[in-house]
C-alpha positions in Angstrom: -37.6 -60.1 41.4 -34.3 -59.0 40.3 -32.3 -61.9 38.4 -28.4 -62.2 39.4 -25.4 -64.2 38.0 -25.7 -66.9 35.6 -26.4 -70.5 37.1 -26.4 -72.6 34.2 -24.8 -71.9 31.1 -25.1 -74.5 27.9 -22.1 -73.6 25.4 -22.7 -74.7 22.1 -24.0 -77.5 23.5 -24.7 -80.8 21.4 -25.8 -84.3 22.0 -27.1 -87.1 20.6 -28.5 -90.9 21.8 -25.5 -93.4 20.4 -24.5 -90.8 17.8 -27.6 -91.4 15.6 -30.7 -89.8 16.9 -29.5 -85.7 17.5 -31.9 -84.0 19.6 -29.7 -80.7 20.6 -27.7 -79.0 18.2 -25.0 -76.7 19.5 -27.4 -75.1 21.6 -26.4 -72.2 23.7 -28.7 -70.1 26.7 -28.2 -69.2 30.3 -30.1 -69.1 33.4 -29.5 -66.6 35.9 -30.6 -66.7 39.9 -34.1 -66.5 41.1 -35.5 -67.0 37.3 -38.7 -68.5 36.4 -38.2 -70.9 33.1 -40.6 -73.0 31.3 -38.8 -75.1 28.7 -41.1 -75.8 25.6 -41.3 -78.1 22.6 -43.2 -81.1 21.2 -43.1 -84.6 22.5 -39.8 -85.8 21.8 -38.1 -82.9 21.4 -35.7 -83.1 24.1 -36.9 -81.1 27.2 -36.1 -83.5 29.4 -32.3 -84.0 27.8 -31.6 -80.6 29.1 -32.4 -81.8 32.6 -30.1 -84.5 32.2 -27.5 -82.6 31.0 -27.8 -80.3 33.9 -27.7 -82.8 36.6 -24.8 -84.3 34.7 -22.7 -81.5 34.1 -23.2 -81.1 38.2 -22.0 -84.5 38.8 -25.5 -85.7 40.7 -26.2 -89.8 40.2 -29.3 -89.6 38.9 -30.7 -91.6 36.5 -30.3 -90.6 33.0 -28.1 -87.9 34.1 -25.9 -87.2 30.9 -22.7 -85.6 29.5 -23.1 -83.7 26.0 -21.7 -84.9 22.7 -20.2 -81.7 22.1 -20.0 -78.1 23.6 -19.7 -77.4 27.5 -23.0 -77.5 30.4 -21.4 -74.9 33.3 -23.0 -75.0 36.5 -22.1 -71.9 39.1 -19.6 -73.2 41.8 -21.5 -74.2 44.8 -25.0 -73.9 43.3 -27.4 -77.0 44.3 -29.7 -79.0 42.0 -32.7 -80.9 42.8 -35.2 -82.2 40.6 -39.0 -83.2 40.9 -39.4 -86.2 38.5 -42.5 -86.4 36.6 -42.1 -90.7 37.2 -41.8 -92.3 40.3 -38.8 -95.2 40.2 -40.4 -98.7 40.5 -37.4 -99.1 42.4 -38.6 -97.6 44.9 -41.9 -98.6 45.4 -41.6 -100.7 47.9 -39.5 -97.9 50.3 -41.5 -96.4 53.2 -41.6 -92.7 53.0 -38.6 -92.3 55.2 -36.5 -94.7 53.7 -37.7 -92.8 50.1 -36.2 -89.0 51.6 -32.9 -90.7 53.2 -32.4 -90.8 49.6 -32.6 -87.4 48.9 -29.1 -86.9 51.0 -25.6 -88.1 50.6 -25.0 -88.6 54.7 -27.4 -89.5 57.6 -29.6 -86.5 58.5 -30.4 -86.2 61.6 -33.3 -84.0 61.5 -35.0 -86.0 58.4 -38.0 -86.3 60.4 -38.8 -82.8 61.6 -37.9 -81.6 57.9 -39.9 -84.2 56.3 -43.2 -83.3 58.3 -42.4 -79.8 57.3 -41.7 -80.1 53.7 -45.1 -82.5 53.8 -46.8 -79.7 55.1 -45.6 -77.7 52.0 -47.3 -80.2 49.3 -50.5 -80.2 51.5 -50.0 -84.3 52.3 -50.6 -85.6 55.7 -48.8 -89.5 55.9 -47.0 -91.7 58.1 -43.4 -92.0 57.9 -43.8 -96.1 57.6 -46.0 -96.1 54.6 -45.1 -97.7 51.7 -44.9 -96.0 48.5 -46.6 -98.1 45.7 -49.8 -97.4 48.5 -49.6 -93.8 47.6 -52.3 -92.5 44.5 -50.7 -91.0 41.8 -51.8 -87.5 43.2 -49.9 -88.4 46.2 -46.8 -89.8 44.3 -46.7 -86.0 42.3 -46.3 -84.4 45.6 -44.0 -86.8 47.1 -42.1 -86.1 44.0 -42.2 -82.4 45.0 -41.7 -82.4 48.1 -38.2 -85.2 47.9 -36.4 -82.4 45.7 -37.9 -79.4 48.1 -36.0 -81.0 51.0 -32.9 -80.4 49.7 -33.6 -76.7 49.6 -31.4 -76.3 46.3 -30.7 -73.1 44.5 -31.5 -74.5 41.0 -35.4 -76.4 41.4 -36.1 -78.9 37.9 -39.7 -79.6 37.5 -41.0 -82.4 35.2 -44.2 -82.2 34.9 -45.4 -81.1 38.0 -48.9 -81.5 37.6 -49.6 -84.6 36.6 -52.2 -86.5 38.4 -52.6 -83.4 41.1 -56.3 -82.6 41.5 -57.4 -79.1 40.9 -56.6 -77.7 44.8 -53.1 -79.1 44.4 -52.4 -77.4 41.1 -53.4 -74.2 42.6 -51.4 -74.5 45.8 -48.4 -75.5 43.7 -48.2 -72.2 41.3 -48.6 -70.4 44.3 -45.9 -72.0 46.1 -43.7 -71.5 42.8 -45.0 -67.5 42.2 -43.3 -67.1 45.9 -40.3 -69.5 45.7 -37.4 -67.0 46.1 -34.9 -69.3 43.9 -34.5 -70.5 40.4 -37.2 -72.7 38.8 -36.8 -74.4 35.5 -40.3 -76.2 34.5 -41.3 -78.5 32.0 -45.4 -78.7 31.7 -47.8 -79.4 29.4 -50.3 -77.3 31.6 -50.4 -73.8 29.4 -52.4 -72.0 32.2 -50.6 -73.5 35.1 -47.4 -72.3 33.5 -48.4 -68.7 32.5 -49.4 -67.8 35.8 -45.3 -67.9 37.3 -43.4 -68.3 33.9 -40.6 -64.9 33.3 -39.0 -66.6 30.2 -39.2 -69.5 28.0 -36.5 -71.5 26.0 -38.2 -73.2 22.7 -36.8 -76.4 21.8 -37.5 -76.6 18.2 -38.2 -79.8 17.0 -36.3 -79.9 13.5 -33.4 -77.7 13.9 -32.3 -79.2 17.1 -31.6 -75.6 17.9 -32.7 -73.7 21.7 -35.0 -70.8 21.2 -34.9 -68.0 24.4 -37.7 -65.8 24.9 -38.5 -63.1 27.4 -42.1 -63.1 28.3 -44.9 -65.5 30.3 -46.1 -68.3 28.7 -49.1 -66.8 26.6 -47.0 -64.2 25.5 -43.7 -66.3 24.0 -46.3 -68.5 22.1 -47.6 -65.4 20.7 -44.4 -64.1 19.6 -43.4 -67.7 18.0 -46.6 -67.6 16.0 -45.6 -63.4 14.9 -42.5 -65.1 14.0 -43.4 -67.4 11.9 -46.0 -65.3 10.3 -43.2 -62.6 9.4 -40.7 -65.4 8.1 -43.3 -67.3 5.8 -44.4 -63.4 4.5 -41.0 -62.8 3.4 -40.9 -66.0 1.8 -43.7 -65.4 -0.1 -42.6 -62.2 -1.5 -39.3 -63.7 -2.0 -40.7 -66.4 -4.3 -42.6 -64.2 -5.8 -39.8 -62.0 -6.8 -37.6 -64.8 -8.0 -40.4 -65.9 -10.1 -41.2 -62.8 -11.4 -37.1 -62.6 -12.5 -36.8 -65.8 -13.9 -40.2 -65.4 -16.4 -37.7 -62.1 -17.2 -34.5 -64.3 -17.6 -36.6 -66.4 -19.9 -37.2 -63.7 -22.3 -34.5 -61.2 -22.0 -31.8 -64.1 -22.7 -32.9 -64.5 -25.9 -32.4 -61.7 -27.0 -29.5 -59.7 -28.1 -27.3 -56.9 -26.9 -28.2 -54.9 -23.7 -31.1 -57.5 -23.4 -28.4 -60.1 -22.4 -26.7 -57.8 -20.3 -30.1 -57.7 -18.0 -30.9 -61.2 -18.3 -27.4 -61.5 -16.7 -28.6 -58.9 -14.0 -31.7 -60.7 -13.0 -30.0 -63.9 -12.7 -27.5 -62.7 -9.8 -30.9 -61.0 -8.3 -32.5 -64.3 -8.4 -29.3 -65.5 -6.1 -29.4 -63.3 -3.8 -33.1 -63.4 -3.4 -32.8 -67.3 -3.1 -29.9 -67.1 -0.5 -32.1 -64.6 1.8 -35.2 -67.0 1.8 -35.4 -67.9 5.5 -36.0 -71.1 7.2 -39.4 -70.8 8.5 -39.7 -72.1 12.4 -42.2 -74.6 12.5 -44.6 -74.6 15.2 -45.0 -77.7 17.1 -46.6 -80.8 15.0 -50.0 -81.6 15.9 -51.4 -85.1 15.6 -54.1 -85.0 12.8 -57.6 -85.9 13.4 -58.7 -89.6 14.4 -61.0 -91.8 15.4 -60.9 -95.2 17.5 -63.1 -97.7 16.5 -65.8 -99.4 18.6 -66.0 -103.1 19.3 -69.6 -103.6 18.1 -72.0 -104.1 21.5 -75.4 -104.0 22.2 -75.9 -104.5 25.9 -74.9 -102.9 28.7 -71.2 -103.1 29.3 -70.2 -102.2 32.4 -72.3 -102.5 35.9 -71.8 -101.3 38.9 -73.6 -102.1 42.3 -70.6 -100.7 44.5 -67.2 -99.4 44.9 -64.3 -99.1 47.3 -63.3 -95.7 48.6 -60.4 -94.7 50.7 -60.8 -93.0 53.8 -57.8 -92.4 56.5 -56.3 -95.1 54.9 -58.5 -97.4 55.4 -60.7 -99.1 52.2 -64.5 -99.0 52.8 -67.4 -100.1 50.1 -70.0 -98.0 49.4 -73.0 -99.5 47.0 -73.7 -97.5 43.7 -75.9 -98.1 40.9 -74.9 -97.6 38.0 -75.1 -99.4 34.1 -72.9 -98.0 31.4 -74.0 -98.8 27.6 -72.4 -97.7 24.0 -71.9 -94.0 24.1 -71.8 -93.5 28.2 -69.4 -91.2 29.3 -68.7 -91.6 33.0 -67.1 -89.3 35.1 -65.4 -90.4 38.4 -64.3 -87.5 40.5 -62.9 -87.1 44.0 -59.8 -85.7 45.8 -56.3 -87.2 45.5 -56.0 -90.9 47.9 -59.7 -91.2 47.8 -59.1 -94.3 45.4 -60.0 -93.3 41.7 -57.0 -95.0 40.3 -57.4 -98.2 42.4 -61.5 -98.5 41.1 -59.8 -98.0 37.4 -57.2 -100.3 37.7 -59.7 -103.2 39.6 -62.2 -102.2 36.8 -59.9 -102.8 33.5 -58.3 -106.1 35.6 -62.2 -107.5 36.5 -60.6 -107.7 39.9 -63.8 -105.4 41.4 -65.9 -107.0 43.4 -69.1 -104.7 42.6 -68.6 -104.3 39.0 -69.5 -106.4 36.5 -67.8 -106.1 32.7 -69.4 -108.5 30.0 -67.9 -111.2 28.8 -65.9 -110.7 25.7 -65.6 -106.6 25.8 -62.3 -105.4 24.8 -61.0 -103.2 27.0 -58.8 -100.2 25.9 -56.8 -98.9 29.5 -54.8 -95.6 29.6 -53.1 -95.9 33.0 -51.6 -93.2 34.4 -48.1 -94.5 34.4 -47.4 -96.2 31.5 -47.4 -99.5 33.7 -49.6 -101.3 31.0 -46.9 -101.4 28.7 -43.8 -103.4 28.4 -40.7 -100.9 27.9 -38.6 -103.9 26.6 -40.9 -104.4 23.5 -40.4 -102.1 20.4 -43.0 -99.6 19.5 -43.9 -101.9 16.6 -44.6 -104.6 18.9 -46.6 -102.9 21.1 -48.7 -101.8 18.5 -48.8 -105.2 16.9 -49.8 -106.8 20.0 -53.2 -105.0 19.6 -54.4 -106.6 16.4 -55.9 -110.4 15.9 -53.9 -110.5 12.7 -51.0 -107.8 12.5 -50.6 -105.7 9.3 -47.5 -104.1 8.7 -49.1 -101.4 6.7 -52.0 -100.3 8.7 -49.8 -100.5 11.9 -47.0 -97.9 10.5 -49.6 -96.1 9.1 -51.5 -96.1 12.5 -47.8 -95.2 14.4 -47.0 -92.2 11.6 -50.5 -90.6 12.6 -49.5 -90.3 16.1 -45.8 -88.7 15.5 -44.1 -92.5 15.7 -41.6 -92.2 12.9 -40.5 -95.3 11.5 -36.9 -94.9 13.1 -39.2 -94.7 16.4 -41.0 -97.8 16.0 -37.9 -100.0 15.9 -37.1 -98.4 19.2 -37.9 -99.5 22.5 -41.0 -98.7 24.6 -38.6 -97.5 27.2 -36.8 -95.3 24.5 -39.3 -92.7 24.4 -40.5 -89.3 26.0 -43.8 -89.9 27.9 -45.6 -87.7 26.2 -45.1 -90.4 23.6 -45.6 -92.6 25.0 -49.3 -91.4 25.9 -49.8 -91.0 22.1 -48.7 -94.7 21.7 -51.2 -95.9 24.2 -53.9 -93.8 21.7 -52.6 -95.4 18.4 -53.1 -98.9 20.5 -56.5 -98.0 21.4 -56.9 -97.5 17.4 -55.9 -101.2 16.5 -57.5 -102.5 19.6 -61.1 -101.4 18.8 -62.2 -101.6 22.1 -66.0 -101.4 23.3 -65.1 -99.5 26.8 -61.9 -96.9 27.0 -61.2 -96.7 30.7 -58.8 -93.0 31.1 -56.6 -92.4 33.7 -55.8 -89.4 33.5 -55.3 -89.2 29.4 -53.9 -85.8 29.1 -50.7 -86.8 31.4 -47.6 -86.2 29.6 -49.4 -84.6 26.3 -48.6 -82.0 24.4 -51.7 -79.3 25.1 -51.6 -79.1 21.4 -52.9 -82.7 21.0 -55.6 -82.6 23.5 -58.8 -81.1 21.4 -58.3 -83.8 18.7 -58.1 -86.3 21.4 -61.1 -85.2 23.0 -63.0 -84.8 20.1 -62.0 -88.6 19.2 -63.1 -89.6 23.0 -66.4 -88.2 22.4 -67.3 -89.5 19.2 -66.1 -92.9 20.3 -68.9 -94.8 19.7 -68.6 -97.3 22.5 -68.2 -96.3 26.5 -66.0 -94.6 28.4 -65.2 -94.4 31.8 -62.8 -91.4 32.7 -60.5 -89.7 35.3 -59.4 -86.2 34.5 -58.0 -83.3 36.2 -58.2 -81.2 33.6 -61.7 -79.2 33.4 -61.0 -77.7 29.8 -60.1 -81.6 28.5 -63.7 -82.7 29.9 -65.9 -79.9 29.2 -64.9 -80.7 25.5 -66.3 -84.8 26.0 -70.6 -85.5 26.0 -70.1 -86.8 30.2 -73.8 -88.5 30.3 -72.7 -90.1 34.2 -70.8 -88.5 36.9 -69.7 -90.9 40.1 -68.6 -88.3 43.1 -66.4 -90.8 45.4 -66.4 -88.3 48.1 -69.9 -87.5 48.1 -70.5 -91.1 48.4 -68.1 -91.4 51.1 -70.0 -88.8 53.0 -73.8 -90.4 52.9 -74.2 -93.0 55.6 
């Protein structure tokens, strides 16, 4: 599709959190009509600032919407912005579903209804319009979240993270929703494959020169091109150093000596300069969490039983009886469509709250919920890793932070403070001081950087203890031992 005027235009743009932490520096791109952007870069780096700057610099009250320290964010006159959160408000939990799209317009809209059924339709989601929505699963919520910025029909869509917690049908209706969406779409996804299929361009956030990268290309291709990059740049380094090395052994001995021999010495210094003024800074490729493991609570019986579970049908709870006994080293699967109640057996499971499942006594239990609820956003990343230990050790607890990208500066900061994705790497350096005997996963590669996810599921595997797990993401699983699968809507089918 043929790309038009410019939309969005950052100028030199710059900002920082409280004049401190600088996570754009004088960054400068455009985005014209009808394009299809992917915005990359590691956890932290600042994706989602550039979607608050946007909605800022267009005057929508959203929360978090910003203003930059420096430099200018243009919107085109009359353009319209809507943006698909990756996090549904707690806020608004507690909203029906109508009461959660009024908020998606400034006056009363009298047609709310017909459009909502319509842009429902669209995210494949058949509700009422009274529900509540803390009832919704979180596959639910990530279409909701769709479909509340779809129904503003705006020229400019914002996607943050748009397939999180969607089940495999739901990620494939979505990129071929987005491959026909006649308007602009700017994503931010962890989901490599998901994004090559409809990405035209990327812009590269790169994590230590604060500096926006942008690149013509799908997904695949631009990291390809990053990775030629830096292979050219570090190659010229090298020949670099080996030519100012090569000079200065010459310096060495020429200068010593007399006459004309002086005269070169002289010569090969100022080469040296020049050669040391056109070494490049190398772009560094996203930082990767180094390999880990997470200690097992020792255990020797069986840890976790289940004689039945509760699975949602037409919104409506019913218990069907399993039988299953997890011991150290059981990986179990639980699959199912989105609403059928995955997240709901987790959550009763890691509480002790189900009626049909039995934990033992004494079994620490490490719990990766889907939305960060399990963690307090007021305590600082120190204390929330603290929190884990019998008898905190500074040392092993920064040391334990550092491994998963949690810079010192970070762990005086709030929960709250940081980027989801790391927040999903602090939940894993928890489950490291925790040494828990059963790691329950809701959906552990939310929010991640796909660069992470090998090491983390090599580190599930060889967890010595059990595991019960949630995943949407075939290539995440197919790399964990899965010894026990639990189909809830096979079960919900036998009589």
């Amino acid at each position: 599709m043929d790309h038009g005027n410019v939309l969005v235009r950052f100028d030199n743009v710059s900002f920082s959190y409280d004049n401190d932490k600088t996570i754009l520096d004088e960054a400068s791109f455009s985005i014209r009509e009808n394009a299809k952007i992917t915005i990359m870069g590691q956890n932290g780096a600042g994706k989602s600032t550039i979607f608050k700057l946007i909605l800022g610099a267009a005057g929508i009250d959203e929360e978090g919407a910003t203003k930059p320290t420096s430099g200018r964010v243009l919107i085109s006159a009359g353009a319209s912005i809507a943006i698909g959160r990756q996090v549904m408000p707690r806020e608004l939990f507690n909203h029906t579903v109508l009461e959660y799209f009024e908020t998606a317009f400034a006056e009363k809209n009298h047609t709310i209804e017909r459009q909502i059924k319509d842009v429902l339709d669209v995210v494949q989601l058949t509700t009422t319009l009274d529900k509540k929505i803390k009832d919704f699963s979180g596959g639910q919520l990530a279409r909701l979240l769709l479909a509340h910025a779809l129904i503003q029909e705006p020229d400019i869509l914002l996607l943050d993270e748009p397939t999180n917690n969607l089940d495999t049908a739901g990620i494939d209706h979505l990129t071929g929703f987005l491959m026909m969406y006649e308007k602009t779409v700017v994503v931010i996804s962890h989901d490599a494959a998901f994004l090559n299929c409809f990405t035209e361009g990327v812009l590269n956030l790169d994590f230590l020169t604060k500096k926006v990268e942008q690149y013509v290309g799908n997904y695949f291709d631009v990291v390809e091109q990053i990775g030629a990059q830096i292979e050219r740049e570090e190659k010229k380094n090298a020949q670099l150093r080996k030519n100012i090395q090569d000079r200065k052994d010459k310096v060495n001995f020429f200068s010593h000596k007399g006459g004309k021999m002086r005269k070169l010495a002289s010569k090969l210094r100022e080469e040296v300069e020049e050669d040391e003024e056109s070494m490049v800074d190398v772009k560094k490729d996203d930082k990767t969490i180094r390999t880990f493991s997470i200690p097992a609570q020792p255990w020797s019986d069986a840890m976790v039983t289940l004689t039945s579970v509760g699975v949602i049908q037409n919104h409506e709870r019913k218990s069907k009886k399993v039988d299953i006994k997890l011991w150290r080293r059981n990986r179990l699967q639980i699959v199912g469509p989105n609403g059928i109640g995955k997240s709901t057996l987790l959550r009763e499971l890691a509480s002790g709250e189900s009626e049909g499942a039995r934990l033992s006594p004494e079994l620490r239990v490490g719990y990766y919920q889907q939305d960060f609820s399990g963690l307090d956003f007021d305590k600082t990343v120190y204390d929330a890793l603290a929190e884990m230990m019998d008898y905190p050790n500074l040392k092993d607890i920064y040391a334990t932070g550092a491994h998963f990208l949690l810079t010192s500066d970070l762990m005086k900061s709030k929960v709250g403070f940081l980027s989801e994705g790391q927040k999903g790497l602090l939940c894993y350096a928890r489950f490291v001081l925790q040494k828990p005997g059963l790691l329950i996963l809701d959906e552990p590669t939310n929010h991640i950087n796909f660069r992470h996810l090998p090491i983390i599921a090599q580190a599930i595997d060889a967890f010595e203890g059990a595991v019960i797990l949630v995943s949407h993401m075939p290539e995440f699983v197919e790399q964990i031992n899965i010894t026990d699968h639990l189909d809830l809507g096979t079960i919900l089918r036998k009589k």
